[in-house]
Each structure stands twice: as C-alpha cells, then as structure tokens.
C-alpha positions in Angstrom: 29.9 -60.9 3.0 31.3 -57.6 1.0 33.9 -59.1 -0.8 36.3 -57.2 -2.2 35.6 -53.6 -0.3 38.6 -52.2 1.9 36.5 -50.3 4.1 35.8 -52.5 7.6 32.6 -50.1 8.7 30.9 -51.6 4.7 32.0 -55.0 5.5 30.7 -54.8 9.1 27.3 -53.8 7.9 27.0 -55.9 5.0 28.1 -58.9 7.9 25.5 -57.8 10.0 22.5 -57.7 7.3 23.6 -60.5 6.1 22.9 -62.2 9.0 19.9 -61.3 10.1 18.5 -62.0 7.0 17.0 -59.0 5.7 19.0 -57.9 3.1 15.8 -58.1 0.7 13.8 -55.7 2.9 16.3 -53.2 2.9 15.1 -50.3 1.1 16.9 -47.2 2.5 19.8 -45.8 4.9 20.6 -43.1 6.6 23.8 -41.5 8.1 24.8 -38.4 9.9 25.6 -36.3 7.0 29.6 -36.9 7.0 30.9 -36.6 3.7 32.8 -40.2 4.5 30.2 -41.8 5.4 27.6 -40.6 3.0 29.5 -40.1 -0.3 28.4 -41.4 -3.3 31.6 -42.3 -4.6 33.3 -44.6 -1.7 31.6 -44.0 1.0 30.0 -46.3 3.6 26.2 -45.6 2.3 27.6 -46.0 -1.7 29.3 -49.5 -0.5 25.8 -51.0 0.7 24.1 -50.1 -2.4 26.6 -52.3 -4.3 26.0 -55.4 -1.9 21.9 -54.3 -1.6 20.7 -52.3 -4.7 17.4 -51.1 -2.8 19.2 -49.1 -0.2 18.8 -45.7 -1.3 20.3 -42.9 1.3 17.9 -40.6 2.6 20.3 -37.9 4.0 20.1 -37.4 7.9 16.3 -38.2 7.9 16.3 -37.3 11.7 16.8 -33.8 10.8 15.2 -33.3 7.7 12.0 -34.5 9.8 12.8 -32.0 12.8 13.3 -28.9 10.2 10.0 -29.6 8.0 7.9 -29.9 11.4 9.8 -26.9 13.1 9.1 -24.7 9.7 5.3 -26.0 10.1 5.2 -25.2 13.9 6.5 -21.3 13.5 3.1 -19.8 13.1 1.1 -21.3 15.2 1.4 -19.8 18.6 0.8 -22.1 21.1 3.4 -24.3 19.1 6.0 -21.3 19.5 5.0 -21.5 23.2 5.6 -24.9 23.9 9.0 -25.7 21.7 10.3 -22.4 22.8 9.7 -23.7 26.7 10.9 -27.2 25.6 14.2 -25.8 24.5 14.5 -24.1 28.0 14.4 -26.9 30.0 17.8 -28.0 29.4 19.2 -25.1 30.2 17.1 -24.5 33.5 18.2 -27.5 35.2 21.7 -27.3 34.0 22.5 -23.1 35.0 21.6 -24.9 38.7 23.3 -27.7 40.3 20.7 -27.5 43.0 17.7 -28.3 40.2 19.6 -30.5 38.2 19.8 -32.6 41.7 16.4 -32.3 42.3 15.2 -33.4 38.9 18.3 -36.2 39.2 16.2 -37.4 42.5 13.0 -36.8 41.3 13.5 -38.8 37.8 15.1 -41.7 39.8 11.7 -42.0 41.9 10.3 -42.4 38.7 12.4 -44.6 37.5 11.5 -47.0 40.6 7.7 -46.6 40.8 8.1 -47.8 36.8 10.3 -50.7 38.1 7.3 -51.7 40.8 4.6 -51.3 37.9 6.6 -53.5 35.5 7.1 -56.3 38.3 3.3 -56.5 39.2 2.0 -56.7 36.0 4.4 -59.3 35.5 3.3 -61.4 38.2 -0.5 -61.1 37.3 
C-alpha cells in the first residue's frame, strides 16, 4: 500500500498493483495529459514512481502514436483518401437519423451472426 500519500486515486493504484502482483514489471504509465494527473511534482503519475521506481510516464502515448502516423500518412495519397473518408463516417451517419438507424439495425445483425459463430465453435 502507498503509505503516507494523501491522494486516494495514488493509493488506489498502488492497491491495485500491488495486488496483482506486478509491481516489478511495471515499467511505464501513461495519462491523459491533465496537469493533475501528470505532474511531476504531486501528481498521480509522480506518486507511482515513488512506490514503483521503473514507471516512467510516457505522456498520452495514444496520441503521440496517432500524430507521428497521421504526419507519416499526409503524403501518400491513397492514405489521404482513406483517413479523410474514415473521418466522414461519423458525421454521415450522425447529420441522418434515418442512416444512423439503418447502421444501428444493420450493426446489431452483426452483432447476432457473431453471437451464433461464437456458440458453434463452442460446441465443436
């Protein structure tokens, strides 16, 4: 347990590593970039590294990841093509309540044929 540390989010953590044993394999963390959380001086991220000394931050890895590859992606064109169509999807289903129903229906279908997959292979 964190003994000593005032903030319940650090002790929660530490509680939760603790427990599943892994406190030795833990050699990063990342947060969502809030200055709280991801301070150096009190936050959460700088409260871990006191309890586990190998838990470096790696600031918002999700979206360090997502800018290097959309910087590599801009001059390739069929790249452009397809991330500029992915980003319109949203937006397509949502500017229609008539599509967003029909992709509501058609995922669900989906959803069951993956259901009757899942059962059969489970019974062979």
């Amino acid at each position: 347990m964190c003994i000593g540390w005032h903030s319940s989010r650090a002790i929660l953590v530490c509680d939760i590593i603790s427990s599943l044993e892994c406190g030795s394999k833990l050699v990063s963390q990342s947060y969502n970039g809030a200055a709280v959380t991801a301070s150096h001086l009190g936050g959460l991220q700088a409260k871990v590294k006191e309890k586990f000394k190998h838990a470096i931050l790696v600031h918002c890895i999700a979206h360090r990841l997502n800018l290097a590859l959309s910087r590599s992606m801009e001059n390739i064109k069929d790249s452009k093509v397809f991330f500029s169509t992915h980003s319109g999807l949203a937006s397509f289903f949502l500017k229609s309540s008539k599509r967003s129903r029909a992709l509501g229906i058609h995922i669900q279908k989906g959803f069951q044929k993956l259901l009757r997959c899942d059962k059969t292979t489970m019974n062979v």
